[in-house]
C-alpha positions as CSV (number, residue, x, y, z in Angstrom):
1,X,-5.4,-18.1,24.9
2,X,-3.9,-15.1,26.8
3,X,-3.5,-12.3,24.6
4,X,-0.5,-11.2,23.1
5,X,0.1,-7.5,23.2
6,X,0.5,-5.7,19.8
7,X,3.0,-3.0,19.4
8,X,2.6,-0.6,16.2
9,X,5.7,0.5,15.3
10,X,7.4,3.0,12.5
11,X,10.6,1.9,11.4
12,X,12.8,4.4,8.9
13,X,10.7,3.3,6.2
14,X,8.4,6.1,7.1
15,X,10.9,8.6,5.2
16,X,10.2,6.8,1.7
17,X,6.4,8.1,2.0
18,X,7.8,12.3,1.7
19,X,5.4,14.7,2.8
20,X,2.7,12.2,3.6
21,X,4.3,11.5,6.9
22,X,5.8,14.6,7.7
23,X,2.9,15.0,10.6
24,X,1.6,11.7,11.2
25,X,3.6,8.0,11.7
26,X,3.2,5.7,8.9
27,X,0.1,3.8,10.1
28,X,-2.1,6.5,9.9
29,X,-2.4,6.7,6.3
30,X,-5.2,5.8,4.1
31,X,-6.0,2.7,1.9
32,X,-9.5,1.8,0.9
33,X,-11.9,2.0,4.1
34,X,-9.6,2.0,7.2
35,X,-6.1,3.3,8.3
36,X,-2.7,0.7,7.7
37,X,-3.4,1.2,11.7
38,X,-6.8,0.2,11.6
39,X,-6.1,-2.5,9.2
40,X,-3.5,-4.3,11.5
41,X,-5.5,-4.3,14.4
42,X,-8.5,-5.6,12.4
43,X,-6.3,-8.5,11.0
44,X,-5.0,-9.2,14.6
45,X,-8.5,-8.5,16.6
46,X,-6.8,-6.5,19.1
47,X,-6.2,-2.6,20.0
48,X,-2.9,-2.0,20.3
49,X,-1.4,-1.9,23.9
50,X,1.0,1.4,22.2
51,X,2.2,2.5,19.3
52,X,6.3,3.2,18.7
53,X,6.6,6.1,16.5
54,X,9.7,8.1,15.4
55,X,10.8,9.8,18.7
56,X,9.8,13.7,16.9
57,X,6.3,12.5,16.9
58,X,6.0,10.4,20.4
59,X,4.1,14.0,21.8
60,X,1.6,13.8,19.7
61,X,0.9,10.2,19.4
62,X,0.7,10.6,23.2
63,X,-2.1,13.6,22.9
64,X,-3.9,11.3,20.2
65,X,-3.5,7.5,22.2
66,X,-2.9,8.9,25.7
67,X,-0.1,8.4,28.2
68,X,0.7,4.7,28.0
69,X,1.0,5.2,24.0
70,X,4.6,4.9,23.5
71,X,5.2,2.5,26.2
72,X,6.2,-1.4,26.4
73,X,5.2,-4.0,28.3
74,X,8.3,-5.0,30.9
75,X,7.8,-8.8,30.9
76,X,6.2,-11.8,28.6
77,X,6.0,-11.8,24.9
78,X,4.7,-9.0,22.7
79,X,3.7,-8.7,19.0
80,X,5.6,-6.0,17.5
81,X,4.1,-5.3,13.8
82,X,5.2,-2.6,11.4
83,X,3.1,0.4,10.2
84,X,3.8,0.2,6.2
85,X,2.5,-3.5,6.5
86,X,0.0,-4.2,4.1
87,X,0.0,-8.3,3.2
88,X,-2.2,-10.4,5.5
89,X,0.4,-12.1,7.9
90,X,0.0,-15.5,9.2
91,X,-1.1,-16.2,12.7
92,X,0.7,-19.3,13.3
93,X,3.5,-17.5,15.2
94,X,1.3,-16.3,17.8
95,X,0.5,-19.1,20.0
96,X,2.3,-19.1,23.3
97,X,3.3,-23.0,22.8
98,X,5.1,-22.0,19.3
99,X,8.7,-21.1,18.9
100,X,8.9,-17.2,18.6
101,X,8.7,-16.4,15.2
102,X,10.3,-13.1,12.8
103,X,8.7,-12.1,9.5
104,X,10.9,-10.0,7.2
105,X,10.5,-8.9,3.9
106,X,13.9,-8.2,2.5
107,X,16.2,-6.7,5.4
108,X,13.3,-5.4,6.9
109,X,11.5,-6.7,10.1
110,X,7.7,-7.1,9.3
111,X,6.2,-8.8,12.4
112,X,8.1,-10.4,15.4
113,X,6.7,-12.2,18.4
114,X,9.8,-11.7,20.7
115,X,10.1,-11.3,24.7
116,X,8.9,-7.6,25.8
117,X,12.8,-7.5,27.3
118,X,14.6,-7.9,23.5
119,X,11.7,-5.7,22.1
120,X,12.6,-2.3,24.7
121,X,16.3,-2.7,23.7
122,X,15.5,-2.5,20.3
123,X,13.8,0.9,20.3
124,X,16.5,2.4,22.8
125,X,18.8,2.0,19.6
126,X,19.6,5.7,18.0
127,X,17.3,5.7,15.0
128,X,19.5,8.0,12.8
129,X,20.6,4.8,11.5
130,X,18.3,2.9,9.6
131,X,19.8,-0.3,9.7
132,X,19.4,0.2,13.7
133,X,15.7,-0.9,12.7
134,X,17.3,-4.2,10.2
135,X,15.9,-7.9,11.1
136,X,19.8,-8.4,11.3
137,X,20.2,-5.7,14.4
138,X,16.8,-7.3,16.1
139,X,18.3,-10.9,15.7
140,X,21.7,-9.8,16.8
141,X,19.8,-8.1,20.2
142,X,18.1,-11.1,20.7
143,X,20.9,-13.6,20.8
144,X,22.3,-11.5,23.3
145,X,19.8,-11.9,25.6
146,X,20.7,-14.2,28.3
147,X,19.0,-17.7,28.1
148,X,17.1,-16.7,24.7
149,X,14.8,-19.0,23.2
150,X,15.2,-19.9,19.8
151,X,13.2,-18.1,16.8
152,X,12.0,-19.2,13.6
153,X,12.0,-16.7,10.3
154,X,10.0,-16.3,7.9
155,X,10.5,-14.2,4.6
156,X,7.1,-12.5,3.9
157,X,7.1,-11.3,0.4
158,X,5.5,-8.0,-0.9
159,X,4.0,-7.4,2.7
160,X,5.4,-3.7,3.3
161,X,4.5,-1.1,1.5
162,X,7.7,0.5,0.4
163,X,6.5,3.6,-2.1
164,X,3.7,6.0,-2.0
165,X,3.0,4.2,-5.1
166,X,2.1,1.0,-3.7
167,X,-1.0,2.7,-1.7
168,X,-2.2,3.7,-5.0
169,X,-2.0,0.3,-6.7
170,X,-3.1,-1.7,-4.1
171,X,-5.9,0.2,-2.6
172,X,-8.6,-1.7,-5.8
173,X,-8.0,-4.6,-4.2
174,X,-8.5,-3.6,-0.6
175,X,-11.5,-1.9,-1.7
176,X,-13.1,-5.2,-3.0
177,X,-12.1,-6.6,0.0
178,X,-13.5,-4.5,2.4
179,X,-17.7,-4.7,0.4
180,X,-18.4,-8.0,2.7
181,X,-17.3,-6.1,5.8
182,X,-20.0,-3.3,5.3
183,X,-22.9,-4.9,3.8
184,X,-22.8,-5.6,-0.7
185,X,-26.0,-4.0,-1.8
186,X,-27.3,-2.2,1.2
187,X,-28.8,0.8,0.6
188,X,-29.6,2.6,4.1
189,X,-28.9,5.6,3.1
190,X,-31.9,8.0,1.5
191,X,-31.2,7.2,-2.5
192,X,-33.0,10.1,-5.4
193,X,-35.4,7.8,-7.2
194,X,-33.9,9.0,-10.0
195,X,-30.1,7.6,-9.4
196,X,-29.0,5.7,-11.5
197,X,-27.5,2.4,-10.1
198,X,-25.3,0.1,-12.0
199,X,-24.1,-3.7,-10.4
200,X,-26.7,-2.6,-7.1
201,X,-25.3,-5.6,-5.1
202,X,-21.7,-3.8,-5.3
203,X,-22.8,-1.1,-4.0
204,X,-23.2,0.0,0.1
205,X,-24.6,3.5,1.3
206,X,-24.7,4.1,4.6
207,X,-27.4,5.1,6.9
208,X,-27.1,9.2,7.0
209,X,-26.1,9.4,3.6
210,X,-27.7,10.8,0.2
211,X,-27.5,10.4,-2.9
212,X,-28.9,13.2,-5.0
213,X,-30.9,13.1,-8.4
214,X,-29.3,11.7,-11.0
215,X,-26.2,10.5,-9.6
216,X,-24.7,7.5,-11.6
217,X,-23.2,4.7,-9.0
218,X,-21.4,2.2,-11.6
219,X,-19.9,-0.4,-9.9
220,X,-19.9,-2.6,-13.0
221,X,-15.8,-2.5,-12.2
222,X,-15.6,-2.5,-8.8
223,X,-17.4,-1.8,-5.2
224,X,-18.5,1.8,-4.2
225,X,-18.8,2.5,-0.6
226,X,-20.8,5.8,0.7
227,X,-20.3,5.8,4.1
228,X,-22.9,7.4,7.0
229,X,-23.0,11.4,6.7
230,X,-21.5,12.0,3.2
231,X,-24.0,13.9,0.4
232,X,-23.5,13.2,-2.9
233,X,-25.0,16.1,-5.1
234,X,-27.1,16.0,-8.4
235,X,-25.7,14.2,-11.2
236,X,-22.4,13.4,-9.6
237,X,-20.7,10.1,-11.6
238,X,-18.9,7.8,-9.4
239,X,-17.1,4.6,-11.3
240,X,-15.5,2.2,-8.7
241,X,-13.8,0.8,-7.3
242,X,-14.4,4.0,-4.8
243,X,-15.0,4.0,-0.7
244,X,-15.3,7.6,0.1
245,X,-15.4,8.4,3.8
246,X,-18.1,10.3,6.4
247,X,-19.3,13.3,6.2
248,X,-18.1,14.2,2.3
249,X,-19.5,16.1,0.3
250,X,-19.1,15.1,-3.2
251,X,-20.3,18.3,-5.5
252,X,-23.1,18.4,-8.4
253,X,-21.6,17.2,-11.8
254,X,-18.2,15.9,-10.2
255,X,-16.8,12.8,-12.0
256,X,-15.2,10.6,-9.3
257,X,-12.7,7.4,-11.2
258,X,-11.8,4.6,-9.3
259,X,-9.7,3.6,-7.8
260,X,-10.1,6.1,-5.1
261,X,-9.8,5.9,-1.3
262,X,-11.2,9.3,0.4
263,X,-11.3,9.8,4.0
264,X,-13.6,11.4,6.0
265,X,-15.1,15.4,5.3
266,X,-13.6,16.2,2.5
267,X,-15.6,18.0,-0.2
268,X,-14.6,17.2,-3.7
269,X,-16.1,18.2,-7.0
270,X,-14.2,18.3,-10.7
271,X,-12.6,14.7,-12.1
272,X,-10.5,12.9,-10.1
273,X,-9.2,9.5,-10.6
274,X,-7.5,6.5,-9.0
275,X,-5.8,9.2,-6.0
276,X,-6.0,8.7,-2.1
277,X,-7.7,11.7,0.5
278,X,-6.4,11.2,3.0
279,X,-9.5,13.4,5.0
280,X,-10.1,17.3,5.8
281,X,-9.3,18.2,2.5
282,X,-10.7,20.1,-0.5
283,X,-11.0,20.3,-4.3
284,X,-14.7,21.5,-5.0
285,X,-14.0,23.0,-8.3
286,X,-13.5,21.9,-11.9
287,X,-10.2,20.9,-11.9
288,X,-8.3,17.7,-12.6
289,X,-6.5,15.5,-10.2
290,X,-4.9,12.0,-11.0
291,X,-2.7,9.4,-9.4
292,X,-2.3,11.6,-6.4
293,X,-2.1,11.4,-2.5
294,X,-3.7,14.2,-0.5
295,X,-2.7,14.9,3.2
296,X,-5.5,16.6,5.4
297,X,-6.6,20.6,5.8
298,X,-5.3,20.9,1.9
299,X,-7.6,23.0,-0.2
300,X,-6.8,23.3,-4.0
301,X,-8.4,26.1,-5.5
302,X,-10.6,26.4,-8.7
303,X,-9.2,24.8,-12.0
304,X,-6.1,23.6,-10.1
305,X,-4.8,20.8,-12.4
306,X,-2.2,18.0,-12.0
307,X,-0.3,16.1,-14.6
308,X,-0.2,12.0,-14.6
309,X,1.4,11.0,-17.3
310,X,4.2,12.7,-19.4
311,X,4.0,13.7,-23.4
312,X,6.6,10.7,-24.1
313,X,4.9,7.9,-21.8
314,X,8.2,7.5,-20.0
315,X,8.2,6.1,-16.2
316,X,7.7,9.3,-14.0
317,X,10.5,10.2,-11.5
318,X,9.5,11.7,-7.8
319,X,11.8,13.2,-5.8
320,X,11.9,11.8,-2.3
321,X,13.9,12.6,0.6
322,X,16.5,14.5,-1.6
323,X,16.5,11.4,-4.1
324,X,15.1,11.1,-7.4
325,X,13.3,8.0,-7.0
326,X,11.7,6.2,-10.5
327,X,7.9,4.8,-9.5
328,X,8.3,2.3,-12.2
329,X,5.0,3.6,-14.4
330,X,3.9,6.0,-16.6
331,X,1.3,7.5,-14.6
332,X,2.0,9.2,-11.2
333,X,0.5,12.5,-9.9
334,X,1.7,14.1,-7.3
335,X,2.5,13.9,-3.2
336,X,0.5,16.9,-1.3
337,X,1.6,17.2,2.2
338,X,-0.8,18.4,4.7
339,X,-2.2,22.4,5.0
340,X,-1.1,22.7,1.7
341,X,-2.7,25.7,-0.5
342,X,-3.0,26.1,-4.4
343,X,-4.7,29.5,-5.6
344,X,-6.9,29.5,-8.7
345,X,-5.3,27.9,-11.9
346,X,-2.8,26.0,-10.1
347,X,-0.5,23.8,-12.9
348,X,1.4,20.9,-11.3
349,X,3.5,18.7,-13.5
350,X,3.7,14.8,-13.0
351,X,5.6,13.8,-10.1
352,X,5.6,16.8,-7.6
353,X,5.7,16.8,-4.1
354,X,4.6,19.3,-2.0
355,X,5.8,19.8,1.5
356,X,3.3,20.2,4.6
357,X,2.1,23.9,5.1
358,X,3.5,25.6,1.7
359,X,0.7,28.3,-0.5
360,X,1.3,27.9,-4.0
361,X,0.4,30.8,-6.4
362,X,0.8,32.4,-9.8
363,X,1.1,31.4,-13.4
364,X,3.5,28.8,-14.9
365,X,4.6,25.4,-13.1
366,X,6.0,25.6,-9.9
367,X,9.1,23.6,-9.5
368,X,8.5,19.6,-8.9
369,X,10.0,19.5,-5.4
370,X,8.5,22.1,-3.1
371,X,9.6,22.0,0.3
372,X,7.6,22.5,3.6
373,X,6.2,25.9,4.6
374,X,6.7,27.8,1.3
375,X,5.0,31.0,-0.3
376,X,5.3,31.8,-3.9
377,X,5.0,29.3,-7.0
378,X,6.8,29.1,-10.2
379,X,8.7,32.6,-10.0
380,X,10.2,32.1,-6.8
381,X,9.4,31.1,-3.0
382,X,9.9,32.7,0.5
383,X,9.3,31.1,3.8
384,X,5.9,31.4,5.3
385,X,6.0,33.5,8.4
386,X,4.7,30.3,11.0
387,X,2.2,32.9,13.1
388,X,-0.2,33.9,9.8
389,X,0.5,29.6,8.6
390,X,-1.0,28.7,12.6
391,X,-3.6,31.7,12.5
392,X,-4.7,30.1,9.4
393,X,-4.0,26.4,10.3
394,X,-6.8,26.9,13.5
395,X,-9.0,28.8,11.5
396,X,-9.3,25.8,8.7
397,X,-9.9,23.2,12.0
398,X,-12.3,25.1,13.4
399,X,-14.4,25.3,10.7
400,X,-14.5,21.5,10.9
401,X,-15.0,21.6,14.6
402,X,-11.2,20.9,15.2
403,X,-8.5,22.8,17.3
404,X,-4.9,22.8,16.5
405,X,-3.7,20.9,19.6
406,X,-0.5,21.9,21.5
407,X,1.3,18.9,20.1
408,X,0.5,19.7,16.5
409,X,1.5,23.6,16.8
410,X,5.1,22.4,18.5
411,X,5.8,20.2,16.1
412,X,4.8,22.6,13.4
413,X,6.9,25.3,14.7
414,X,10.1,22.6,14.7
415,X,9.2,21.9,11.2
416,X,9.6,25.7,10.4
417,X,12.5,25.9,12.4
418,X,13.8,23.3,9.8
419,X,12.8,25.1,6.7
420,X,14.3,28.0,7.9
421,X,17.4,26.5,8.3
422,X,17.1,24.2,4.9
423,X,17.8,21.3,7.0
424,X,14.2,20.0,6.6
């Protein structure tokens, strides 16, 4: 069977996710062992012939995919697939001899195998609008294409993710999912004979990795995945479910709670539990950190601390795009955009967000919503002047053997702009 081009693409969804996707399209963010990206392309068993992102971050998609990245095939069918899916869609739709076939979950399009024709129309529509992205608006376009062919549609439920929140309560299950894939209870890596290993068979490391003197693996609840490069010091505790990416360090005496989903170098020492790391990030010191979502290039400084849970167990509100948005449960940390700084000491209550870029500093809680590219803490903020944030920003990527691309720095300078303005 001839194979069906797959198109990644962000619909206004992406907004919901705050300072998570302030730098990157929705697909590239974490759950369990792989990208949403990754995850797609894995269910589908193709690379993506391009990826349709918001049109602010079509440069740097370009830089990252290369030329063709944001461009559509000009005749046949293609499989268009959106990045916040996380349910397994069927296949069924896919076969050339089937009708073409829309997935939606609620108003929003999940899937669609539609002519390449109906599909470029679609993203030339001004994407201000959100509802320029509805099933409604796609099956409006494609009755108006001359001599279209009929489509079947199928209500998906529960397959987008919608809140930051569902990451975090999913990504348990797509770490158990994800054990077969690498290998249950292989042990390539070079493991202390004094590591303590609880549920072995749930348990993968890696070839490269280590696992220092007594370390406690307890899987008993859940997988733990070490993957190739990543040293995990002396007498580290790690309770899955947990994947944690390459090239981590995980530090002596650091007590790791599943769920947890931690991307590739990051360095992490303390107690954190059931949070997502995204990659390139940092929290070596004592320090607590719960229900969270880390961008890359963060580093939180020693005895930073989050809250998760408030005195009166009430649901926890987060403010998103301007709107104060209930997560529905008692426990929720906090949203840390990317290059984001906390000094020593840092207190952050349950429920803040932190835009991309900002340094936070001083005694007290800072306010709950911090916007991008700010300096200061609880007694007041200023904007950070964008040539010391980039002198810093390539010094932090080249210590990890990274250069802040031309791309990145452009669309880091029209984020300032923004902030400067308030119209971020």
């Amino acid at each position: 069977m001839k194979q069906i081009p797959l198109i990644l693409f962000e619909d206004p969804g992406y907004r919901r996710f705050g300072p998570l996707t302030t730098l990157r399209p929705v697909w590239d963010l974490v759950l369990g062992l792989e990208t949403l990206g990754n995850r797609i392309a894995r269910r589908f068993d193709a690379q993506p012939y391009s990826w349709i992102p918001r049109t602010e971050l079509k440069d740097l998609v370009k830089e990252t995919q290369g030329a063709r990245a944001t461009n559509l095939p000009t005749r046949d069918d293609v499989l268009l697939v959106n990045g916040r899916t996380i349910g397994d869609l069927p296949v069924e739709g896919l076969h050339p001899d089937t009708p073409h076939t829309l997935w939606v979950d609620g108003g929003d399009v999940v899937a669609a195998r539609i002519p390449a024709s109906v599909a470029r129309r679609w993203f030339k529509l001004p994407t201000q609008n959100p509802t320029d992205y509805s099933a409604q608006m796609l099956i409006n376009l494609w009755t108006q294409e001359s001599g279209a062919p009929e489509v079947e549609i199928h209500e998906v439920k529960h397959a987008l993710a919608w809140w930051p929140w569902d990451l975090l309560h999913n990504q348990g299950k797509f770490i158990h999912q994800a054990l077969p894939r690498v290998g249950d209870g292989q042990l390539d890596g070079e493991v202390h004979h004094n590591t303590i290993l609880v549920e072995e068979t749930n348990i993968h490391v890696a070839a490269g990795a280590t696992i220092g003197a007594g370390a406690i693996l307890d899987a008993s609840d859940g997988p733990i995945m070490i993957m190739e490069g990543t040293k995990v010091m002396p007498g580290a505790i790690i309770i899955g479910p947990v994947v944690i990416g390459a090239n981590c360090t995980i530090k002596a005496g650091a007590k790791l709670y599943g769920p947890l989903s931690i991307g590739p170098v990051c360095k992490l020492g303390g107690e954190i539990s059931e949070s997502i790391f995204i990659g390139h990030s940092n929290k070596q010191h004592d320090g607590f950190l719960g229900n969270s979502i880390v961008g890359e290039w963060v580093n939180l400084g020693a005895g930073t601390n989050n809250s998760d849970l408030k005195n009166n167990y009430s649901n926890i509100d987060v403010v998103i795009q301007g709107e104060s948005i209930n997560t529905g449960s008692p426990f929720f940390g906090c949203l840390i955009g990317d290059h984001v700084k906390t000094a020593i000491n840092t207190q952050l209550n349950t429920g803040t967000a932190i835009g991309a870029g900002s340094n936070l500093f001083g005694a007290g809680f800072p306010p709950k919503t911090i916007g991008a590219f700010r300096w200061g803490g609880a007694e007041g903020f200023e904007i950070y002047e964008i040539n010391k944030f980039l002198r810093t920003a390539e010094v932090v990527l080249g210590r990890r053997n990274k250069e802040l691309t031309p791309a990145m720095a452009n669309l880091l300078r029209r984020l300032h702009s923004l902030a400067m303005s308030g119209a971020e």
